[in-house]
N, C-alpha and C positions, 0 to 999 in steps of 0.2 A: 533872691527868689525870681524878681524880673528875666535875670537871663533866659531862667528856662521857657519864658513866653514867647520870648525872641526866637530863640531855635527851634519851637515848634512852629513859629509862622513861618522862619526862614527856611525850612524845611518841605511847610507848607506850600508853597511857593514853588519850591524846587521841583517840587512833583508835578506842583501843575503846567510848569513850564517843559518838563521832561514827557509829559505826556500829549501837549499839543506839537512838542519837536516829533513825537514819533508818529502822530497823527499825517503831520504833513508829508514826512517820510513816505508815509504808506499811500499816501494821494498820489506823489509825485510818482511812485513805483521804486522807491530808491532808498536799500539796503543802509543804513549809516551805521558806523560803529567809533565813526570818531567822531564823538562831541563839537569836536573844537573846527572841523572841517565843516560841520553839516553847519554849524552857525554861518563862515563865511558862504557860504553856496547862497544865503537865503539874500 
C-alpha cells in the first residue's frame, strides 16, 4: 500500500517543480519545450 504514498508525493513534487520551471520560463520570456535543455540553461 506504501508505494501508492510514494507516487503521489512523487508526482506531487513533479508538478511543483514543472510549474516553477515554466514560471521562470515566462520571466525570462523564453519558450521551452525541451525539459532537459531548459534545466541546463538555468
Amino acid at each position: 500500500m506504501y508505494i501508492y504514498i510514494y507516487i503521489y508525493i512523487y508526482i506531487y513534487i513533479y508538478m511543483e517543480n514543472m510549474q516553477k520551471i515554466m514560471r521562470k520560463n515566462r520571466h525570462r520570456g523564453k519558450d521551452c519545450l525541451n525539459l532537459h535543455e531548459c534545466n541546463i540553461n538555468y
